[in-house]
N, C-alpha and C positions, 0 to 999 in steps of 0.2 A: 382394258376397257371394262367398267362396271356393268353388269348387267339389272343388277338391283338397286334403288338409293340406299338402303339398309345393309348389302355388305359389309363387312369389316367396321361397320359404327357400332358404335356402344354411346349408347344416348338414353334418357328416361323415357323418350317415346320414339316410336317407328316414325318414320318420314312415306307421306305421300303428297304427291301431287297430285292440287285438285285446284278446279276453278270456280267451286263456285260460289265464294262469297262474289267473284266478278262477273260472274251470270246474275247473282242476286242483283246486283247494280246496276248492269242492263235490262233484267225488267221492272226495274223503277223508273232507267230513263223510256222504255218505249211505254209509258204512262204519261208520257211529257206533252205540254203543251205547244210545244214546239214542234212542230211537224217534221222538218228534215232530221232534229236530233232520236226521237220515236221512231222514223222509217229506218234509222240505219240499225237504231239498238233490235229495231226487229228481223234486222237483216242477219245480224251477228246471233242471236239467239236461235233464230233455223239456221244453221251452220252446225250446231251440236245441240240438236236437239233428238237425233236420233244417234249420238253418242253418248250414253249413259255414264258412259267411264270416266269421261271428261270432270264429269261433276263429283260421281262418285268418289274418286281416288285414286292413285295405281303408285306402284311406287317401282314398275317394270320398264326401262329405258326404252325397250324395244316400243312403248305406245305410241313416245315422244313419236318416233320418225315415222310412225303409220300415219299418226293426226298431225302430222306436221304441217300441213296446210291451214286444219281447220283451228288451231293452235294461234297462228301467226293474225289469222282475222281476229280471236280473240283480246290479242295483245295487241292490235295496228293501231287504237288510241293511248296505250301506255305508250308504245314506242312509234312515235308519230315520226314519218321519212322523211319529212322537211327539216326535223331537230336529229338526224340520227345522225350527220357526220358531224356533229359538233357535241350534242350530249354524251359521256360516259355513263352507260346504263344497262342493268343486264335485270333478267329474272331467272332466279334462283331457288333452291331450297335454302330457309336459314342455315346459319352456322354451317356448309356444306361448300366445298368446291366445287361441285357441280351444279354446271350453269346453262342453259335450255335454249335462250335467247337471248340476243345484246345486240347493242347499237352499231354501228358499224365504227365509230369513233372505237369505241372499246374492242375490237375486232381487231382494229389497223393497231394499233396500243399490242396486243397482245401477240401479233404478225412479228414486228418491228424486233421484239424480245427476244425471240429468234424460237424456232423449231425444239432447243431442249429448254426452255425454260416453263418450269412447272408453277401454275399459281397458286399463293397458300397466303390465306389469310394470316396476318402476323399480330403479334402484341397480344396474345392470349396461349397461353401453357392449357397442356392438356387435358388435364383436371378439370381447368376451368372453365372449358368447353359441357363438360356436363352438367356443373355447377349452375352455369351461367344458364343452362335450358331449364336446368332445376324450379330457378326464378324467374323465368318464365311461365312456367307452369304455375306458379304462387300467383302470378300477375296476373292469368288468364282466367284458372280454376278455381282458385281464392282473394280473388280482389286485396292479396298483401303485396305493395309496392317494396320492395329491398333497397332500390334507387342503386342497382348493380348495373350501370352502363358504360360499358369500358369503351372508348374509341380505339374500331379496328382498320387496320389500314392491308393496301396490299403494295410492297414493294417490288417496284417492275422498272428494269432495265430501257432507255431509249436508245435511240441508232447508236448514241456516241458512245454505250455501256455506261453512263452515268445512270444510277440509282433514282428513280422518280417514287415520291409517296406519295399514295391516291388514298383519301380518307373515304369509307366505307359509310353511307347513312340508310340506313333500312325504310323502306315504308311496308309496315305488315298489316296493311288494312286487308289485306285477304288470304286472311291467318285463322285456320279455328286448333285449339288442344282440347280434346276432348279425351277423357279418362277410361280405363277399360277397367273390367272385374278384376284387373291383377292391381290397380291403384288403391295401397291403402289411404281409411279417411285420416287426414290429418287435421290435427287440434293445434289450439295455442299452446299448449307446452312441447308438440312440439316443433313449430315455428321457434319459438322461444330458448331453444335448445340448438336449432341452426346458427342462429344468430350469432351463439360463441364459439361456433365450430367450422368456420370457411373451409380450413383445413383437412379436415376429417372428412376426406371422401368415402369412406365407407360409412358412415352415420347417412350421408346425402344418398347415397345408393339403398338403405335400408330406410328411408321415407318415400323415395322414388326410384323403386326398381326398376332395372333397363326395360324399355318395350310396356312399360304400363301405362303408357300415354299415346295415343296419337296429333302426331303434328301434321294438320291434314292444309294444304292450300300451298302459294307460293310468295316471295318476297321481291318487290320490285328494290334494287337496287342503287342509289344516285351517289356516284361518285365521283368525287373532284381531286384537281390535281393540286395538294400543298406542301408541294417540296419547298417553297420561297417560305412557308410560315415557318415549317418545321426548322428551315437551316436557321430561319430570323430567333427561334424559340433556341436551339443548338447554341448560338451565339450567346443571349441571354444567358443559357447555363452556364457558359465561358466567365462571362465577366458580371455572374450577377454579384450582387456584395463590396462590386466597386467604390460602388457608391456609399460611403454609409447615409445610413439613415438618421436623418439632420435635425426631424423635430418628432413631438410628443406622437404626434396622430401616426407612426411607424405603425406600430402596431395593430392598431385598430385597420387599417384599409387592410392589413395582413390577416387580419381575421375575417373581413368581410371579403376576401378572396378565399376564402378555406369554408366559410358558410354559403358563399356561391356554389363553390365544389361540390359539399356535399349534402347543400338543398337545408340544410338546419339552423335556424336563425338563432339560437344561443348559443351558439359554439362558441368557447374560450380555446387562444392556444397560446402555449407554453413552451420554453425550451431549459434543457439543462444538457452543462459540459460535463461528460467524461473525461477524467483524473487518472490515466491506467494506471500510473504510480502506484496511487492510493485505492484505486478501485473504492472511487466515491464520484456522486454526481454534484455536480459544483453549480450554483446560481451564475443566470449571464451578469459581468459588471455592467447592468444597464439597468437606469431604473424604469423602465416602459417595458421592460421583461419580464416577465412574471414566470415562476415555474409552482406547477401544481402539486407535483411529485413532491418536493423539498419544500411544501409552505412556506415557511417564517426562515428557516432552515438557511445558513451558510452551504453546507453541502452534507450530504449524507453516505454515509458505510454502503457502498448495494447490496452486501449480504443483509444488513440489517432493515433495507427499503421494502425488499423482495421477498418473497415466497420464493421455493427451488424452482420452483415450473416458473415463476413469471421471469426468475435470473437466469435460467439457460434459455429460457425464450428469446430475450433484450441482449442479451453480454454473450450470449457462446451463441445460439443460431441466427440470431440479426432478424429476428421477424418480428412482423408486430403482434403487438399484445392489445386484444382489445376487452373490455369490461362492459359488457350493453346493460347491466342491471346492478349498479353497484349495491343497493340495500341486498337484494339476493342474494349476492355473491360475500358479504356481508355476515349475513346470518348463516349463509354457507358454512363460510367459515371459522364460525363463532368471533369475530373481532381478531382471530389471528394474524390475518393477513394485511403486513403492513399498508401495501399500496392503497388497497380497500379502504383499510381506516380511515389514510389521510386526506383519500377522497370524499367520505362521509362525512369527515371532521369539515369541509368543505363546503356541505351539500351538492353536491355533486352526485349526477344518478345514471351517468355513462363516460365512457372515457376511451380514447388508442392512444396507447405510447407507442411509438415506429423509431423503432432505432437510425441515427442516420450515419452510415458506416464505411471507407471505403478499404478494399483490398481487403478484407475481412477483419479489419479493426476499427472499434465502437468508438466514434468521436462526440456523439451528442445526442439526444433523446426526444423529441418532437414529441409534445404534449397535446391532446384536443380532448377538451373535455363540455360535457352536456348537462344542465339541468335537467334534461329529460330523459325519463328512463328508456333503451333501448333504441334512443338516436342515434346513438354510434355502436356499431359492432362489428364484428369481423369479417363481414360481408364487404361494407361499406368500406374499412379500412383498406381494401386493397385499392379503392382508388386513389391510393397517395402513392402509387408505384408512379403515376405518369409526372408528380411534381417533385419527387426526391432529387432528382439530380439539381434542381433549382436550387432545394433545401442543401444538398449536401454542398455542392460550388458555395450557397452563402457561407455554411458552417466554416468549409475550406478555410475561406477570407477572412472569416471572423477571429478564426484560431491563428491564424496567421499574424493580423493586426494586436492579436493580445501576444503572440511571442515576442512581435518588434516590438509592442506597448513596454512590454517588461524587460526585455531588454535595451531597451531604452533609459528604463527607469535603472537598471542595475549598472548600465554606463557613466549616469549623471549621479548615481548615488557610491558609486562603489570605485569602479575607475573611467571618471571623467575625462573626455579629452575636451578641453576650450575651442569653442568656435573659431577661435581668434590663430589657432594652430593646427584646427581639423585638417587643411587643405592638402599638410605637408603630410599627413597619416594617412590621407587618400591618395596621394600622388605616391607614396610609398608603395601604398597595396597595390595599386596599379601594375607597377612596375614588378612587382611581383608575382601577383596573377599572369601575368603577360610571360616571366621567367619558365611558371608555371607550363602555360598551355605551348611555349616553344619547346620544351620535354627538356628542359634545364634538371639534371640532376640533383643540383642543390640549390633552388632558389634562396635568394638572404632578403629579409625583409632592412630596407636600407637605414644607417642610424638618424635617428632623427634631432636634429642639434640647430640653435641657432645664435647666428656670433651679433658679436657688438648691440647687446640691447641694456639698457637702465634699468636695474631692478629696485623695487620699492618695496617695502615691508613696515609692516603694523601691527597690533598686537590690544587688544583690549582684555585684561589678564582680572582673574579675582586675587586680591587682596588677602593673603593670609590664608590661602586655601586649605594648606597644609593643617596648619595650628585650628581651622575652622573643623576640619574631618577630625582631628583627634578630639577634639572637647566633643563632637556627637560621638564616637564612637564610644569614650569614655562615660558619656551619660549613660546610653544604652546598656552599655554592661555593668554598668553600677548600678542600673536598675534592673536588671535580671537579674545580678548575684542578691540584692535585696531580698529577690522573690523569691528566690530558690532557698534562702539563710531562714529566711520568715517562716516555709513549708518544713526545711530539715526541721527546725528549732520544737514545730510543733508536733512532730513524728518523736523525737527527742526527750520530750515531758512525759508520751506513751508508754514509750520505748526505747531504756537506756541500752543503746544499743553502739558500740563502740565506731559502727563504720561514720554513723550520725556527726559523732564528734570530729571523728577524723575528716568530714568533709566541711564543717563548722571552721576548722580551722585552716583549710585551703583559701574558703570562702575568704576568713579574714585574712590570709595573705595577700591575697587577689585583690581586693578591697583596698588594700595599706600603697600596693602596687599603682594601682591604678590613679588611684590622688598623690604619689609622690614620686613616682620613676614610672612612667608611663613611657614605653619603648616600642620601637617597630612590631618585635614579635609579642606584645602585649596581648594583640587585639588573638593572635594564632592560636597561643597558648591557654588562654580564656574561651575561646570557641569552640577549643580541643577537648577541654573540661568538661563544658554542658553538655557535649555530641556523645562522649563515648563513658563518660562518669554517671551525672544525672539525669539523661536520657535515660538511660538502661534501667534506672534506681526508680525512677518516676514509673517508667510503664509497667514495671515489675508491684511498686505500691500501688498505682490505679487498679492493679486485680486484683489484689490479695489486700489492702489496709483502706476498709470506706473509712474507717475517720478523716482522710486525708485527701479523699477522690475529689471533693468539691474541691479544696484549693490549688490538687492539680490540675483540673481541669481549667479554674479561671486563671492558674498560670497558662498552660497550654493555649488559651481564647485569645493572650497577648504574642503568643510566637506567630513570628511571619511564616506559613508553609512550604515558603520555596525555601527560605533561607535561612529556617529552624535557631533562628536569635530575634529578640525584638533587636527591631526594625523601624523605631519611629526616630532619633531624632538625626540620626545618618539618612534616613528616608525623608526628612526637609532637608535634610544639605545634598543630595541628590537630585532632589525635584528642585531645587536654587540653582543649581550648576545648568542643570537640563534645561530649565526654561529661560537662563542668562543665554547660555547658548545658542538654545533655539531663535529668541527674539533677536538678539545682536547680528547674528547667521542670518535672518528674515530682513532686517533691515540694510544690512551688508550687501545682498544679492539684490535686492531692491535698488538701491543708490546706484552696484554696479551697472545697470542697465543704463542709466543716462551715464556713465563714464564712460562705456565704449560707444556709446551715440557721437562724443568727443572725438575719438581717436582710437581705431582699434588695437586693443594690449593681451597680452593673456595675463587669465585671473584666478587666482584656486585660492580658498579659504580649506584652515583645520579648526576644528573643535580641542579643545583643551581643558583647562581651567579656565576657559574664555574662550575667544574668537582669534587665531591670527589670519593675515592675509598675506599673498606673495602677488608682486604685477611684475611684469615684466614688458617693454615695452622700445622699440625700435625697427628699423626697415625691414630686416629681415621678417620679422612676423609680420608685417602686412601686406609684403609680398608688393607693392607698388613702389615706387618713387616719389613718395611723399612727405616721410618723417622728415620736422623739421624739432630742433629742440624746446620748441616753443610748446609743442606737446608736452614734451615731457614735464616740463616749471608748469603746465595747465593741472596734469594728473597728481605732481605734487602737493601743489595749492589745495585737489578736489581730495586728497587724502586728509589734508589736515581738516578740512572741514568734515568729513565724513568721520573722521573721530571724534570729531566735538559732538555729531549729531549722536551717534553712539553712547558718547554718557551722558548725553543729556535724556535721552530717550531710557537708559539704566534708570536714571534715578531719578527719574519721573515716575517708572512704574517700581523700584525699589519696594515701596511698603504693601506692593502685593505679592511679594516673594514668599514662600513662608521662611525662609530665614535671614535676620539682615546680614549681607555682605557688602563691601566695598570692591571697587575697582579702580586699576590705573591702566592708564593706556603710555605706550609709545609708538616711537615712528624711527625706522633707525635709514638715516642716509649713506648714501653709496653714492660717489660721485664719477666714476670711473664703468663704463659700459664693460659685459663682461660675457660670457657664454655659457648657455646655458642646454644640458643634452635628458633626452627620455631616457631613463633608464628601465627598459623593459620587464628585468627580472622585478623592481619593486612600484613600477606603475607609475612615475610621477616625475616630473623635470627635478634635475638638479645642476649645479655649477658646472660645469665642465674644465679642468686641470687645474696644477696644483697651486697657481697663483690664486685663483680666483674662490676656491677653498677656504681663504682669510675671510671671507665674506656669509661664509655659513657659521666656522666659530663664531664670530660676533653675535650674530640674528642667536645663535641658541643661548647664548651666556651672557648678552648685555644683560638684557633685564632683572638679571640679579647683580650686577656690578653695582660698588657703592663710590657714593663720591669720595675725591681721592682726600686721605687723612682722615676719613671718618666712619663710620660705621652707619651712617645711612644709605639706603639706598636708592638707586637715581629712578624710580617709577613712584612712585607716591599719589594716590586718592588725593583727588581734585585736582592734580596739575596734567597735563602736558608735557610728556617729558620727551626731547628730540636729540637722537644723537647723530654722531658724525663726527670728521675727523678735520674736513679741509677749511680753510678760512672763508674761502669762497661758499661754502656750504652755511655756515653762521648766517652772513651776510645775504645770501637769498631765504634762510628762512627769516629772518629777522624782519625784511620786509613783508612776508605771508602776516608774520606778528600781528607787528602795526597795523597791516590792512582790516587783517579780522578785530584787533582792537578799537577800530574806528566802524567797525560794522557789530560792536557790542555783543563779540563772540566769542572773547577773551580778555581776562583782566589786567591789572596794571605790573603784577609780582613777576618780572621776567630775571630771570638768574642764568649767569652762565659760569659752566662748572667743568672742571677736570675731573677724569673717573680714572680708577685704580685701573692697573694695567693688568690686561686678563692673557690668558697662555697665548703668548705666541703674538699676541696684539697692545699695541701702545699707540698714545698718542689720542685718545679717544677723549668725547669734549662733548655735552650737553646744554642744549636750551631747555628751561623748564617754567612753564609758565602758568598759571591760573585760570580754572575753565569758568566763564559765568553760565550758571544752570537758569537762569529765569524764563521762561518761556516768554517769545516774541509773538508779536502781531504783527498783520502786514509788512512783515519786513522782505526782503529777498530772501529767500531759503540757503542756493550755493552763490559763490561767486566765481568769474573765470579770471585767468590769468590776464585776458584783455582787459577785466575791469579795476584790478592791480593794476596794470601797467597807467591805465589811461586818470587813475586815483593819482599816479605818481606825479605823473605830465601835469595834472593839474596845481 
């Protein structure tokens, strides 16, 4: 039991109890014109008016229980007995567990807790218990507001031992701090200097020494019970970020929640992701995010952001950083310090970064920054302890959504599985997980195969790709050996110098090579030259021979840097290939979407010298009792149109390619269902056994088979060329022909042709027919197989 309030405190001023800012107030009310309110205030005023102490001060418990009486009439209109079993309400000394008097609500509350339950104001650390009187005494002594108001609560047990929080709200109307000879005067520098220093409780002990203040009067106390908010706010922390945020105005209501916070109406705020990889901070992919830190910036090095003190602040202790005067702190530190700068660079005149962290690793960096100087600082920043876990739950979910985001994307880009066969890769894991959690030793993830389906395959290929990359390769290097012959030659007139000739005449072998036996290792052998010959020759002349530094240089202004050759006219037959690809690919995946609106199939395209495609389609992959083969003559039909649209859409944009090429397409039929299994080691369906094997030789080696007795080949620019083997095959596309010939999608040159018999395969037989490129108006774009059939009937 304490016998003194100042025991064992350590606070900047001593604590007494005193009444009488509330003596002051009743004799203002027995001034009143009110008669019964003036009789009673004068009632209550002779009760201690031959108590000096009362008003005076005392800070000795033992007075409490002497004046206990005349105590209680003072306080019988704060704690009015008609509101006392229903209000929680005590009077108190601030910031102090000891409590004088209370409501009898608060009394039964505090019974109920049981006999050892001790009450301790929560949600403030020790320090900031002194801290916090510190600014008090700023507020009281020096009319400097900090806006340092933390909500305190006290958490207290009911009958059932369930956890109840009771939010704490002070009324200190009869409150004085009054300063003694041990308080020194405090200036604005150094206010100024608290500002950046929440932390530094020894600086705050050396502006406000213990016991240099008196904190003389008491606090009435009004507390309520918000266990329902707190659990409803607990939740929120759960699943804040569930939601994303769906339009532009995100942000903004998020700042004018954070300038409510902290009372500053220009507050901007910012977020960046921590990369621990890279130990860089990364912009969010949103464009309503803004980060302040990394301006313009992709992301930035944090050794290179930070100063040492503000990196082991952010990155190793997780506290925040705050900046209340960025020009200061500026000229501080003469322009060295990055973060400073790029706040200046900004106009920006205060700023906290609050790391937001959890298990003691840095995930992301909560930006607020102020045009005003000394709006935000380190004071103020500790109010973001009551909203981090909101922030950190969103960050959670953010990071979370950009891991599935991107593996998502490395699914659909790297190893796709088709919607159209996802079900059977999910019912696999299933069943595996499931292996898993019954403590199965070796679970097997089950193969994945499906029998009897139609496969289809297509191909829109460049024309001469091969023959197209050697004539750029050979430009390219006939014009670098140019360059290089042109430099020795003039080094050479200087400087008869024997190595000069000897390279003069590599040059003209290389040169003779290159226009008249141009070979595979051509391009190796010539690249081998520049890299490890005239490289070495060149850097060696750029120091030591300036007659020659300008023309090495404007050779060097023509070498590509990554890949130390010019690089121009293999760099249009690259960017031709890449942009055939891309678009044909674009239009491909496009069409496919109304193909599975028809009938779902699985579909995978590759990149080549062109576009191929693989479908595959029957009951097994859709898992119902549906497929009828009427589907399949539908997807047929919608393939050959989708090739048509494909060169027509080629060589529509053809003369914006930078280099011209040509293309031929085919289509190759399979009339016979077949089986087809995941091979897991290389990511992707293929055949499944050895019959069905005849079907992949063909797909890779038609398109160079030539018709038979000749030396053409059956893919040729502007036709259509279909192969396949059975009579019945002829005869259903031949009507596809016609139809699309009567719907002016194909021309009149139809040929049908025997092909050379390829390893292993004979018997193979093509249609090849004529594409009309003219662009249509109002015409129907696809046709179905219904409108085939019903063209026929008519």
């Amino acid at each position: 039991m304490i016998k003194d309030l100042n025991d064992n405190i350590n606070l900047p001023f001593s604590l007494q109890i005193s009444f009488n800012k509330l003596i002051e107030r009743y004799e203002e009310l027995a001034k009143s014109d009110d008669q019964f309110i003036a009789a009673k205030a004068r009632r209550v005023l002779k009760t201690q008016e031959s108590i000096p102490v009362l008003r005076d001060g005392f800070s000795e418990i033992s007075v409490l229980k002497k004046y206990e009486k005349e105590i209680q009439i003072l306080l019988q209109d704060s704690f009015s007995e008609v509101l006392s079993l229903n209000e929680i309400k005590t009077a108190s000394v601030p910031y102090h567990n000891f409590i004088f008097n209370a409501s009898k609500r608060f009394e039964n509350i505090i019974k109920t807790a049981g006999p050892d339950f001790e009450l301790v104001i929560k949600n403030m650390p020790e320090n900031d218990w002194y801290i916090l009187s510190c600014t008090i005494i700023m507020n009281f002594c020096y009319n400097y507001n900090t806006n340092f108001k933390r909500p305190l609560y006290y958490e207290i047990p009911d009958a059932n031992g369930i956890i109840r929080i009771y939010k704490i709200l002070y009324n200190a109307d009869f409150m004085e701090i009054i300063a003694t000879d041990k308080a020194p005067k405090l200036t604005e520098e150094d206010f100024d200097e608290l500002l950046d220093n929440f932390d530094n409780i020894g600086l705050w002990k050396e502006k406000f020494p213990p016991n240099s203040y008196i904190s003389k009067g008491f606090v009435i106390s009004n507390i309520f019970d918000v266990t329902d908010d707190q659990s409803i706010s607990n939740i929120k922390t759960t699943l804040i970020g569930n939601n994303k945020h769906k339009n532009e105005g995100f942000m903004g209501d998020f700042q004018k929640v954070f300038r409510s916070l902290l009372n500053i109406t220009d507050l901007d705020v910012g977020f960046s992701i921590y990369n621990k990889a890279e130990d860089t901070l990364m912009k969010v992919h949103d464009s309503s995010i803004n980060s302040y830190l990394l301006k313009a910036k992709e992301e930035f090095k944090c050794e290179n952001l930070f100063c040492h003190y503000s990196y082991d602040k952010i990155l190793k202790e997780k506290t925040n950083l705050a900046i209340s005067d960025v020009d200061k702190s500026f000229k501080l530190s003469k322009g060295m310090s990055a973060q400073v700068k790029v706040l200046k660079e900004q106009g920006l005149k205060s700023a906290i970064f609050a790391p937001i962290a959890e298990n003691g690793e840095l995930l992301a960096v909560l930006e607020l920054v102020s045009r005003t100087p000394k709006a935000l600082n380190s004071i103020n920043s500790n109010k973001l302890a009551d909203v981090m876990p909101f922030i950190l739950s969103a960050v959670k979910r953010s990071k979370r959504d950009e891991e599935n985001l991107i593996q998502a994307i490395i699914q659909r880009e790297c190893t796709s599985i088709h919607p159209s066969v996802k079900w059977k890769f999910e019912s696999a894991a299933r069943k595996f997980m499931q292996e898993e959690y019954d403590g199965g030793d070796n679970p097997t993830f089950n193969k994945i195969s499906f029998a009897n389906v139609y496969p289809l395959f297509g191909q829109i290929d460049v024309k001469g790709s091969s023959e197209a990359r050697n004539n750029a390769t050979q430009k390219d290097l006939s014009l670098q050996l140019k360059m290089v012959e042109r430099i020795i030659k003039s080094g050479f007139k200087v400087e008869k110098l024997p190595i000069f000739e000897q390279l003069l005449f590599q040059i003209k072998t290389y040169k003779k090579a290159l226009k008249d036996d141009f070979k595979v290792d051509s391009e190796q052998k010539i690249t081998k030259f520049f890299k490890y010959e005239i490289e070495t020759l060149f850097k060696f002349q750029l120091k030591s021979k300036t007659y020659l530094s300008e023309e090495i240089e404007d050779y060097y202004s023509k070498i590509d840097e990554d890949l130390d050759v010019i690089y121009f006219y293999r760099k249009n037959y690259d960017d031709t290939i890449a942009l055939i690809n891309k678009n044909m690919s674009s239009l491909l995946d496009k069409k496919q979407v109304e193909a599975q609106a028809m009938y779902p199939h699985f579909f995978e395209r590759f990149k080549t010298d062109g576009v191929e495609h693989n479908m595959y389609i029957g009951e097994s992959i859709t898992k119902e009792d549906s497929f009828s083969e009427i589907y399949l003559y539908n997807l047929r039909l919608w393939q050959v149109q989708v090739m048509l649209e494909m060169e027509r859409a080629f060589y529509n944009k053809q003369h914006k390619y930078p280099l011209a090429l040509d293309v031929a397409s085919m289509i190759l039929v399979f009339n016979q269902p077949l089986s087809i299994r995941f091979r897991t080691d290389e990511k992707h369906f293929d055949v499944d056994g050895t019959y069905n094997a005849r079907y992949e030789v063909v797909k890779k080696r038609v398109d160079k088979a030539n018709i038979k007795g000749t030396t053409e080949r059956v893919t040729v620019k502007g036709k259509l060329a279909i192969v396949y083997s059975q009579k019945q095959d002829e005869i259903e596309y031949l009507q596809y022909i016609n139809f699309l010939q009567s719907k002016h999608k194909l021309g009149d040159e139809v040929e049908i042709l025997e092909l050379e018999d390829l390893q292993g395969v004979t018997g193979l037989k093509a249609l090849r027919v004529n594409i009309l490129y003219q662009k249509e108006s109002n015409k129907k774009e696809f046709y179905t197989y219904e409108d085939l059939m019903s063209e026929i009937k008519n």
